[in-house]
C-alpha positions as CSV (number, residue, x, y, z in Angstrom):
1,X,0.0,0.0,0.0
2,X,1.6,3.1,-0.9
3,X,1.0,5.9,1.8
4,X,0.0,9.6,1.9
5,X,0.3,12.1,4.8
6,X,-2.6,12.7,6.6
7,X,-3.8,15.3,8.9
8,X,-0.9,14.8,11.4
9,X,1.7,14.7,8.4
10,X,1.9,10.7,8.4
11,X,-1.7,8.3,6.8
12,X,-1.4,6.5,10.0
13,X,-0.1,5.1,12.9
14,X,2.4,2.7,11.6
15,X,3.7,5.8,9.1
16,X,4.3,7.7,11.9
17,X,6.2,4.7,13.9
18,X,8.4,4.4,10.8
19,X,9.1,8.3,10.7
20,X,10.1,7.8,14.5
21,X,12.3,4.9,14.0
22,X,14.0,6.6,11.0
23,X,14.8,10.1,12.4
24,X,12.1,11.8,10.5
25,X,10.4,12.9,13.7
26,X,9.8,12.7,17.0
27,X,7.1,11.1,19.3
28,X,7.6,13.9,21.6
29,X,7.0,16.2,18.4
30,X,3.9,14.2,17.3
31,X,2.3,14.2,20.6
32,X,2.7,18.0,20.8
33,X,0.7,17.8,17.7
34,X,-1.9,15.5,19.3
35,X,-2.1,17.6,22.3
36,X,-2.9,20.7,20.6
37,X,-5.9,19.4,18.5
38,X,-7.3,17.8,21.5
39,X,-7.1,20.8,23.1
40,X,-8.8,22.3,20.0
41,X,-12.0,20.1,20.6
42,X,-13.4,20.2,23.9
43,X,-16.4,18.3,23.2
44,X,-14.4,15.2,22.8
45,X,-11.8,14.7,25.8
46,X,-13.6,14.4,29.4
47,X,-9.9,14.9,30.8
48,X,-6.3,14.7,29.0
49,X,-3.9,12.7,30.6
50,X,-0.9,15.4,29.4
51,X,1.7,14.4,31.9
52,X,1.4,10.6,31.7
53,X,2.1,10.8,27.5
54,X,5.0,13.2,27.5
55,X,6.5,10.5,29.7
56,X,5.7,7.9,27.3
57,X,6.6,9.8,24.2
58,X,9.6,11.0,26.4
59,X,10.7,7.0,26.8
60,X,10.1,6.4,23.5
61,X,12.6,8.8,21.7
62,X,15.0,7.9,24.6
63,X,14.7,4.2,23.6
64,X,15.0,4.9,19.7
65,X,18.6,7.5,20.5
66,X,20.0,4.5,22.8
67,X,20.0,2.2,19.4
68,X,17.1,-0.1,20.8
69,X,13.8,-1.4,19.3
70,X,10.8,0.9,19.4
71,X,8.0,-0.3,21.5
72,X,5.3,-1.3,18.9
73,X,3.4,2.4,19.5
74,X,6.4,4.0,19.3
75,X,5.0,6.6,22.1
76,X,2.5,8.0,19.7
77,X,-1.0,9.4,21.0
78,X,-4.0,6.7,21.4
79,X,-7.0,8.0,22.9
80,X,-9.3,5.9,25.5
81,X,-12.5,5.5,26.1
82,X,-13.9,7.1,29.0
83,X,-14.9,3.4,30.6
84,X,-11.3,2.1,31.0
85,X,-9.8,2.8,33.9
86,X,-6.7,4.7,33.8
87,X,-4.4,5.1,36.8
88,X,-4.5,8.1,38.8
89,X,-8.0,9.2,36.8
90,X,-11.4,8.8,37.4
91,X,-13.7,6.8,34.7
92,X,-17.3,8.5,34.0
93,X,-18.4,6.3,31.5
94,X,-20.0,9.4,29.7
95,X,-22.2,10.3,32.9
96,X,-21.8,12.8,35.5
97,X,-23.4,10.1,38.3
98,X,-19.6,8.8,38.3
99,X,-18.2,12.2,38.0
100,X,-16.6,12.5,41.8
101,X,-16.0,8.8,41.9
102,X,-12.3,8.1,42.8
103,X,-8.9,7.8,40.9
104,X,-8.6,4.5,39.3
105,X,-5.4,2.7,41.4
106,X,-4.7,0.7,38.2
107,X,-5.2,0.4,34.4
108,X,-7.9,-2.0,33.3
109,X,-6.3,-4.6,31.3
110,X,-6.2,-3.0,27.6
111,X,-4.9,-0.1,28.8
112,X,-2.1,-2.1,30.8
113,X,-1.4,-3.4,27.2
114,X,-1.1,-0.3,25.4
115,X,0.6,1.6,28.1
116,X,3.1,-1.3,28.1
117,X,3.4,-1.5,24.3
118,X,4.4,2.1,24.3
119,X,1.0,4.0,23.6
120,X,1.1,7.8,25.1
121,X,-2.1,7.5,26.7
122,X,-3.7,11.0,25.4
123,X,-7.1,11.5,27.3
124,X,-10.9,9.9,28.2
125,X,-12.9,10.6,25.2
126,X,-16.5,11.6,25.6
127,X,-19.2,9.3,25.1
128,X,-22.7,7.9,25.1
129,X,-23.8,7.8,28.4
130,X,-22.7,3.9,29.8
131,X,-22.0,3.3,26.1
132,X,-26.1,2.4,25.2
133,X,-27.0,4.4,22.0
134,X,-25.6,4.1,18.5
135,X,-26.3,7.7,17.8
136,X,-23.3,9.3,19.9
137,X,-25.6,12.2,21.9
138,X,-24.4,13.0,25.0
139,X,-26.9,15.6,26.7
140,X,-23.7,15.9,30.5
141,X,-20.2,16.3,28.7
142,X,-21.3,17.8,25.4
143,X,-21.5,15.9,21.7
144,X,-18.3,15.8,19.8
145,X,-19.6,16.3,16.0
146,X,-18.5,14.4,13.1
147,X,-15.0,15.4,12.1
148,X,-15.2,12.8,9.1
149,X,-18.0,15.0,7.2
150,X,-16.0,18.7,8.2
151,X,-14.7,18.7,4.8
152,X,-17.4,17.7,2.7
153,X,-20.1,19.3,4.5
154,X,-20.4,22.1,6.9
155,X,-23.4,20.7,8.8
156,X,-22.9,19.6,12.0
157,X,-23.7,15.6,12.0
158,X,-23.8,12.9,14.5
159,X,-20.7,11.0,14.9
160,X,-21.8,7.7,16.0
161,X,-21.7,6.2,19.1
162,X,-21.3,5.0,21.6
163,X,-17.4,5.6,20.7
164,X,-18.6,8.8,19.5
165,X,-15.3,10.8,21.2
166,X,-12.9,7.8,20.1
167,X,-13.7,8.0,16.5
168,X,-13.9,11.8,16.2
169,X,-10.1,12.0,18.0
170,X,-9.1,9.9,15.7
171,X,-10.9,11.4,12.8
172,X,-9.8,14.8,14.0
173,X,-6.6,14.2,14.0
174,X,-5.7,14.1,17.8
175,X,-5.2,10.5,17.9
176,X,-3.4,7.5,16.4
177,X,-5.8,4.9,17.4
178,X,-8.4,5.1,19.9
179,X,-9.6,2.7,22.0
180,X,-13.1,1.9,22.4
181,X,-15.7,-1.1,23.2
182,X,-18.2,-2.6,20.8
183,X,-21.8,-4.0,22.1
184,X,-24.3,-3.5,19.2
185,X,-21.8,-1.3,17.0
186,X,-19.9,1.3,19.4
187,X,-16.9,0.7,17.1
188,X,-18.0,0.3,13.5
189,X,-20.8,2.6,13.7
190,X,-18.8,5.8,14.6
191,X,-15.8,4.2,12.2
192,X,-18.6,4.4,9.1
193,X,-19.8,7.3,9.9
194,X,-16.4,9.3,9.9
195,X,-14.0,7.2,7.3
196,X,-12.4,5.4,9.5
197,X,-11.6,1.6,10.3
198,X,-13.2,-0.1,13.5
199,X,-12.7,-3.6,14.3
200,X,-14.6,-5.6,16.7
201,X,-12.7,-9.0,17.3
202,X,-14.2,-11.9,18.5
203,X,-15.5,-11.2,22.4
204,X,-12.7,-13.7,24.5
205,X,-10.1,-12.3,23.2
206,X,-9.4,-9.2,24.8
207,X,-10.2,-8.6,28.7
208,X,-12.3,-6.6,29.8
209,X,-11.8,-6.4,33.6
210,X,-11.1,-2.9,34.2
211,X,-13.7,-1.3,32.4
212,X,-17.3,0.0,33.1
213,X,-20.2,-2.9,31.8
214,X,-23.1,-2.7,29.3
215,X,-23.6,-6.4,28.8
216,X,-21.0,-8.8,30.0
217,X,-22.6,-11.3,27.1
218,X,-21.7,-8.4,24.0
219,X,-19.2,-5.9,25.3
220,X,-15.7,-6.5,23.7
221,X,-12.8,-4.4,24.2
222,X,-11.5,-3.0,20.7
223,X,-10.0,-0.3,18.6
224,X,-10.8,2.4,15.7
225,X,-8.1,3.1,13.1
226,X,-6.9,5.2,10.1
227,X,-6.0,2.0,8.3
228,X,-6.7,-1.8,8.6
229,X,-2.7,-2.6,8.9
230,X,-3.1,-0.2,12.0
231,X,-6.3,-2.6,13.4
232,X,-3.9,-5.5,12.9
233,X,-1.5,-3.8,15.2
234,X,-3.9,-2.7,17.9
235,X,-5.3,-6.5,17.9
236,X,-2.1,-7.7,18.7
237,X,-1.4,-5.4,21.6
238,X,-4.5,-5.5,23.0
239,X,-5.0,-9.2,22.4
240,X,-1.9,-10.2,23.5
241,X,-1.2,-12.2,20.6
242,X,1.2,-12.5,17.2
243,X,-0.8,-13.1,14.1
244,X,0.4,-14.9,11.4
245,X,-1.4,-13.2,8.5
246,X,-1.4,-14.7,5.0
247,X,-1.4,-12.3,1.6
248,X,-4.7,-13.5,0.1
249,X,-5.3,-12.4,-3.2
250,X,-8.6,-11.2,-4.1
251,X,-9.3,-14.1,-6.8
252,X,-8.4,-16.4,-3.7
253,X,-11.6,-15.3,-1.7
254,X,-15.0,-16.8,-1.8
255,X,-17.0,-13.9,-0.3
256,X,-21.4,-14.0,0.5
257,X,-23.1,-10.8,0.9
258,X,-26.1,-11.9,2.8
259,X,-29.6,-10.4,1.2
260,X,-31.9,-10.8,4.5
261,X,-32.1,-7.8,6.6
262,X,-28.7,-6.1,5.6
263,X,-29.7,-4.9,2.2
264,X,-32.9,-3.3,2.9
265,X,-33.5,0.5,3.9
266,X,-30.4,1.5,2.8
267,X,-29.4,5.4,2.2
268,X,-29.4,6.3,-1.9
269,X,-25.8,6.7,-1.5
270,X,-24.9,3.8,0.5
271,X,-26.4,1.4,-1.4
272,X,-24.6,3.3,-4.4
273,X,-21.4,2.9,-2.6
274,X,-21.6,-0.6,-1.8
275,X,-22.7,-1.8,-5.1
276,X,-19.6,-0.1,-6.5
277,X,-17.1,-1.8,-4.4
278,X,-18.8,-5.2,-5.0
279,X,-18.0,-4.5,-8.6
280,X,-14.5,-3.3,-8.0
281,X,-14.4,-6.3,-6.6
282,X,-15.6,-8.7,-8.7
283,X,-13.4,-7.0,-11.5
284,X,-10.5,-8.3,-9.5
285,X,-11.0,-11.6,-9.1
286,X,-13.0,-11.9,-6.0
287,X,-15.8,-14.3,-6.2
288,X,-18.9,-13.0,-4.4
289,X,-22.5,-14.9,-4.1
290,X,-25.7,-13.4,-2.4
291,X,-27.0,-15.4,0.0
292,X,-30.4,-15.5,1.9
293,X,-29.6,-16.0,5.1
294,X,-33.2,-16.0,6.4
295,X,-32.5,-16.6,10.6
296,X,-31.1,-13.1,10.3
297,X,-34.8,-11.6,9.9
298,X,-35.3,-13.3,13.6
299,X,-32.9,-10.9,15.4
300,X,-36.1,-8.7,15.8
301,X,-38.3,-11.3,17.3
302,X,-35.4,-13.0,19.7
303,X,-34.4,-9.6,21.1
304,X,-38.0,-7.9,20.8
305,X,-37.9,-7.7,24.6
306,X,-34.9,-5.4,24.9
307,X,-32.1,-8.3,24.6
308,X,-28.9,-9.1,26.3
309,X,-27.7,-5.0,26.6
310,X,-31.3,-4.1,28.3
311,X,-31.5,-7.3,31.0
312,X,-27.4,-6.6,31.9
313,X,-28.0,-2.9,32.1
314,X,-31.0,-3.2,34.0
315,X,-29.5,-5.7,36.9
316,X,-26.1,-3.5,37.1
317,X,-28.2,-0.2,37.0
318,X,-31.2,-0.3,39.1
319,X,-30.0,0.7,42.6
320,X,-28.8,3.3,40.8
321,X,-31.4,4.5,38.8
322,X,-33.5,4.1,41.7
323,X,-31.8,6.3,43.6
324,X,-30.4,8.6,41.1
325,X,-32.9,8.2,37.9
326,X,-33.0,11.9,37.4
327,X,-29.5,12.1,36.5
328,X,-29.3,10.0,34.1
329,X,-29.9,10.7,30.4
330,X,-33.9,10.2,29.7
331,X,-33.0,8.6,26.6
332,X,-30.5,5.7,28.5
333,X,-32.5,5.4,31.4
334,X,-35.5,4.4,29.4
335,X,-33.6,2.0,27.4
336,X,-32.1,0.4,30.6
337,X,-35.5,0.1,31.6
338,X,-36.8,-1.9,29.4
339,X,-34.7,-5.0,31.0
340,X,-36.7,-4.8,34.5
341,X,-39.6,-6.1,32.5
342,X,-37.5,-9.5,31.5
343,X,-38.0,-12.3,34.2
344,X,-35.1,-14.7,34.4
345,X,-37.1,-17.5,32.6
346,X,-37.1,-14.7,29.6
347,X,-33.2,-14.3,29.8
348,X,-32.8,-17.9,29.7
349,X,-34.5,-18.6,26.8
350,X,-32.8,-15.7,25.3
351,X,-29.1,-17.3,26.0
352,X,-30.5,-20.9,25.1
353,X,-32.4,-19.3,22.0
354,X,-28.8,-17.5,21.0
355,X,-26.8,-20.9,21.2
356,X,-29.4,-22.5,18.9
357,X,-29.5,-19.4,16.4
358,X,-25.3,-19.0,16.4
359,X,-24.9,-23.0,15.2
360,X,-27.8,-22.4,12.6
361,X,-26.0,-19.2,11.2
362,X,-22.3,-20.6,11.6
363,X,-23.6,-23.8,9.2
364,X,-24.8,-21.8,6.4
365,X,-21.9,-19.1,6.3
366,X,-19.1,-22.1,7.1
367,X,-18.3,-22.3,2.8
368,X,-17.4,-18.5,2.9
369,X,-14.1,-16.9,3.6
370,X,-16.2,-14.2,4.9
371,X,-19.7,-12.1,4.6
372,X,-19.8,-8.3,3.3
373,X,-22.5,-5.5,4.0
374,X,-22.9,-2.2,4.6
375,X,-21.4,-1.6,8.0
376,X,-24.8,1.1,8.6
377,X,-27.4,1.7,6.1
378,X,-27.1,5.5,6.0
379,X,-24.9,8.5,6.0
380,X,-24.4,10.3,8.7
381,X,-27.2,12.4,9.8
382,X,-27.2,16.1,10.9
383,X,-27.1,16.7,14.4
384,X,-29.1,19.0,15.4
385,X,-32.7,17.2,14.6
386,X,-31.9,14.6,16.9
387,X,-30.8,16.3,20.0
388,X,-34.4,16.7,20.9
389,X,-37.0,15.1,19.0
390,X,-36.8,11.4,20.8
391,X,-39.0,9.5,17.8
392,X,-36.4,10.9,15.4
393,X,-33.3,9.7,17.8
394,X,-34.6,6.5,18.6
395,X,-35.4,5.6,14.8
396,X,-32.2,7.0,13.8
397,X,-30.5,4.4,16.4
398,X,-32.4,1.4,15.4
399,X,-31.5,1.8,11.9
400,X,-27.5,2.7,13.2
401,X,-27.5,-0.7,14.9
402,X,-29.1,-2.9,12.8
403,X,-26.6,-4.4,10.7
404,X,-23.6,-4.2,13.2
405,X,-25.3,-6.4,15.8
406,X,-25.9,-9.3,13.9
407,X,-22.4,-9.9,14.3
408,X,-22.7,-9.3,18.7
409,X,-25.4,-11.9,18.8
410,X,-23.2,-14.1,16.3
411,X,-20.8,-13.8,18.7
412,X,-18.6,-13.0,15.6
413,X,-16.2,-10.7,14.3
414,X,-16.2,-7.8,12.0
415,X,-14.3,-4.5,10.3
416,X,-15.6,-1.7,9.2
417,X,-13.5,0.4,6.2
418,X,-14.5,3.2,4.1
419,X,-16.2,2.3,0.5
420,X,-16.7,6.0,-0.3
421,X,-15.4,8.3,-2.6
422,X,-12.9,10.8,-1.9
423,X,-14.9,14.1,-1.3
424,X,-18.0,12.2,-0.4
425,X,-20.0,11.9,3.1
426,X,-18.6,8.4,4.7
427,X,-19.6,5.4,4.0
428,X,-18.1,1.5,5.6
429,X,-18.1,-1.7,4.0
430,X,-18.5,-4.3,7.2
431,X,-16.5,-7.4,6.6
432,X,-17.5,-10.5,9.0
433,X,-17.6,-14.0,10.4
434,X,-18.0,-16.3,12.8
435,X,-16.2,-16.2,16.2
436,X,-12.5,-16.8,15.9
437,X,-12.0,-16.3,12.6
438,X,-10.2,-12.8,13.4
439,X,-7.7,-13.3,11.1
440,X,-9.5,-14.3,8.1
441,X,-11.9,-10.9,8.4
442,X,-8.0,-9.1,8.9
443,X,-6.6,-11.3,6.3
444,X,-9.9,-10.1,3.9
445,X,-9.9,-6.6,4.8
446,X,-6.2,-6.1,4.0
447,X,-7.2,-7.6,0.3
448,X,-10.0,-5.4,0.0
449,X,-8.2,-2.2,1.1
450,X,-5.8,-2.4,-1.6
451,X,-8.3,-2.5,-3.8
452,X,-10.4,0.1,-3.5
453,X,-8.8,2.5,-1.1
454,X,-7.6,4.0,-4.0
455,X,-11.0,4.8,-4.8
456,X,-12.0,5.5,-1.3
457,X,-11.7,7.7,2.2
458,X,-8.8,5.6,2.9
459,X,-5.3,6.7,3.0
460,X,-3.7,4.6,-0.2
């Protein structure tokens, strides 16, 4: 892939390691950078952790002058989601109820990972209030509009949650990489909706301890990018694991684009968008086959009561909202409600209803080296509509999460990467699978990237 600069003066994360390594820069330099555009956006930092990544940007050109490897972040700027702890800072998961909570005493365990892989730690991003909407609002710390859209279009749009600060740091500029959790789409959403790359691995394998819940069954711990090498990289650190990727050339891959569900609904220019990339692909080689996939147009039905995110949220939240209801925002409480009206005999047959449904799906997607669909069926919306008409929010939601959590209740994995044009609103391309097949969505995404990120919001 040949590389461009980017905002910061580098495409991405592992062009701006290389520039390190190579005397072209400095971390301390680059962080400077980062600091100064996340000072510029106050709407998407709860708190900076300023100290803590000099130090680490500090270490890291100390390590490079002494002659020895770079740590695999190199000491550049990844930004965290405000529901991983951080040592010395408090964690408000996006509401002001946790506000004067205190000082975490240690890093949860993906932020141990990235601190020790050399990440400068740059700040909490704002976000949904305890991660529950798709949209990205947040009525306590502010909204961080869409920094994806800034140069297309001066409207102010929603930047897609509940990762909504993540994305726009990294969208922004302020950020390398930004770490972030995925339940029904907190990565891939906000990655779609600003050109970026989000990729939500398979749930077991990163940790989670550490970190504020949603739903212990569908949180996962995971990262948004500038590039899909750069989601490989962030995998690794924050999985704990080497992959072994193999080149896989496009006339290699056996691809399904699934017709139930996905397809329907979809934005003019998103359905224009993805129907161009199929053909881009085809052109190359890649064979690609539409499939029915009928139990997807269950999902409604199995999870018509609120789901796994409603029943979790509701047993971890209702002391809480008991007590403190009034604080929370309308929009989450009343979503968090909706679990207190599932009896335990309802969440069982949920979890025995998911095992059955995950074996049907896995059977009929086995043949396939992996699935594509739109990662969200629209563009980005303005913002402004939605702050306070609630029918308008809560539609715009449902249609944001739609495709994404197919993969949560698959208990699968999945990128998002732009399929836009240069110039144009954003627009992601979700590739997916079954659980543990990480590195054949990486191994997929990598292929398709070359291909039409020349055509695309990607860096290429």
């Amino acid at each position: 892939m040949s590389l461009t600069r980017g905002v910061t003066g580098w495409s991405d994360l592992i062009a701006a390691r290389d520039a390190v390594r190579d005397g072209r820069s400095s971390a301390s330099a680059l962080l400077e950078e980062s600091l100064a555009r996340a000072s510029g956006e106050p709407q998407v930092f709860a708190r900076l952790f300023a100290q803590q990544a000099r130090a680490a940007a500090a270490a890291a050109d100390a390590t490079r002058e002494s002659g020895a490897p770079l740590p695999a972040l190199a000491g550049l700027a990844v930004s965290v989601k405000d529901l991983y702890d951080v040592t010395g800072f408090i964690t408000s998961a996006g509401s002001r109820l946790m506000a004067n909570d205190p000082a975490a005493l240690e890093d949860a365990a993906v932020v141990a990972r990235l601190r020790s892989a050399g990440a400068a730690l740059l700040g909490h991003t704002v976000m949904s209030e305890f991660a529950f909407s798709g949209v990205g609002i947040n009525p306590h710390w502010g909204t961080a509009a869409n920094a994806g859209t800034r140069a297309v279009d001066s409207t102010p749009r929603i930047p897609g949650g509940s990762t909504s600060g993540g994305a726009t740091s990294v969208a922004c500029g302020a950020a390398w990489a930004a770490l972030g959790s995925d339940t029904g789409g907190s990565i891939r959403i906000p990655a779609a909706l600003q050109g970026l790359v989000g990729f939500k691995n398979t749930q077991r394998l990163t940790p989670l301890a550490g970190s504020v819940a949603l739903s212990a069954t569908l949180d996962t711990a995971c990262a948004i990018t500038r590039s899909v090498r750069d989601a490989v990289l962030l995998h690794e650190v924050l999985s704990a694991r080497c992959l072994a990727l193999v080149d896989r050339p496009l006339r290699s891959l056996r691809l399904a684009v699934p017709t139930a569900l996905m397809l329907t609904g979809l934005d003019e220019a998103v359905a224009h968008d993805f129907e161009r990339c199929l053909a881009r692909l085809r052109d190359r080689g890649a064979r690609i086959e539409e499939i029915g996939l009928a139990p997807l147009e269950r999902l409604a039905t199995l999870n018509a009561a609120g789901g796994f995110a409603a029943a979790e949220a509701w047993a971890g939240h209702r002391q809480r909202l008991a007590r403190d209801g009034a604080r929370y925002d309308p929009r989450v409480a009343l979503r968090i409600r909706r679990g207190e009206a599932m009896s335990a005999g309802d969440y069982i047959d949920l979890v025995q209803a998911r095992r059955a449904w995950i074996v049907e799906v896995e059977a009929l997607i086995a043949p396939f080296d992996a699935l594509l669909s739109p990662t969200v069926p629209m563009l980005a919306p303005p913002l402004a509509p939605l702050v306070d008409d609630d029918a308008a929010f809560f539609a715009v939601n449902a249609r944001l999460l739609r495709n994404p959590a197919v993969v949560n209740f698959l208990d699968g994995c999945a990128l998002s990467l732009p399929m836009h044009r240069s110039g144009e609103l954003p627009s992601g391309l979700m590739v997916w699978a079954a659980g543990l097949q990480d590195e054949r969505v990486l191994e997929v995404s990598l292929a398709i990237e070359r291909t039409i990120g020349s055509d695309s919001g990607v860096s290429a």
